[in-house]
C-alpha positions in Angstrom: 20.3 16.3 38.1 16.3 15.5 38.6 17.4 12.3 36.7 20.1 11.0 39.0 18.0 12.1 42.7 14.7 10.2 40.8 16.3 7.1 39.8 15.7 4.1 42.2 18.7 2.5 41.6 21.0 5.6 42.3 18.5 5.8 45.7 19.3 2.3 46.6 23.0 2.9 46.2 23.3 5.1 48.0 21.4 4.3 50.9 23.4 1.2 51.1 26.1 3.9 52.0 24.4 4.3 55.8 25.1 0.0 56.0 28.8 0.6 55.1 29.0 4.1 57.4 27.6 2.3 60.2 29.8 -1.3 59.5 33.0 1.6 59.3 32.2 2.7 62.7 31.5 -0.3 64.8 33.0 -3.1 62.6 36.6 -3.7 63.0 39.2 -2.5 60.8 40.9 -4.8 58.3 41.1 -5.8 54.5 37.4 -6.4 54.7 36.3 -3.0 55.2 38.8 -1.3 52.3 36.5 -3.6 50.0 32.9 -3.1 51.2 33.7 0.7 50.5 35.1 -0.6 47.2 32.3 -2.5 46.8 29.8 0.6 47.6 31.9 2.9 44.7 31.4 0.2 42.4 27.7 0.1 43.1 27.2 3.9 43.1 29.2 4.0 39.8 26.9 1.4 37.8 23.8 2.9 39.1 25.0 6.5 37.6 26.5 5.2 34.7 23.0 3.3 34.0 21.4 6.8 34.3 23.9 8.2 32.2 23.5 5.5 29.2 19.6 5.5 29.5 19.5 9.5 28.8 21.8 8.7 26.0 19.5 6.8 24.6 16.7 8.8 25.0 18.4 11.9 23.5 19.4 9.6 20.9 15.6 8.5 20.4 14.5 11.7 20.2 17.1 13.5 17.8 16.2 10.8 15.6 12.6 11.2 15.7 13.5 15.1 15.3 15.1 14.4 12.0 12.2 12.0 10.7 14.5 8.3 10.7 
């Protein structure tokens, strides 16, 4: 979890979250807003998913060293 709260990019995406909060509550309501939330979940995703594939490559990195390849 450490790894996910620690990682920049998962901090800047989700920050960008208090933009889109405030743009949803003053900001009028039309097409435009259903994709800057869109637009937010796709961020968020790719910054967990990056956290996800670098650990997988870590692990990976280590097992191997573990078993001497």
């Amino acid at each position: 979890m450490r790894k996910f709260i620690l990682n920049p990019g998962v901090i800047a995406a989700v920050a960008s979250g208090i933009g889109v909060a405030k743009m949803t509550r003053e900001g009028p309501r039309d097409w435009r807003l259903g994709l800057l939330w869109a637009s937010w979940g796709i961020g968020v995703a790719l910054a967990v998913g990056a956290v996800v594939d670098e650990d997988k490559r870590v692990r990976a990195q280590e097992l191997d060293r573990s078993l001497g390849l």
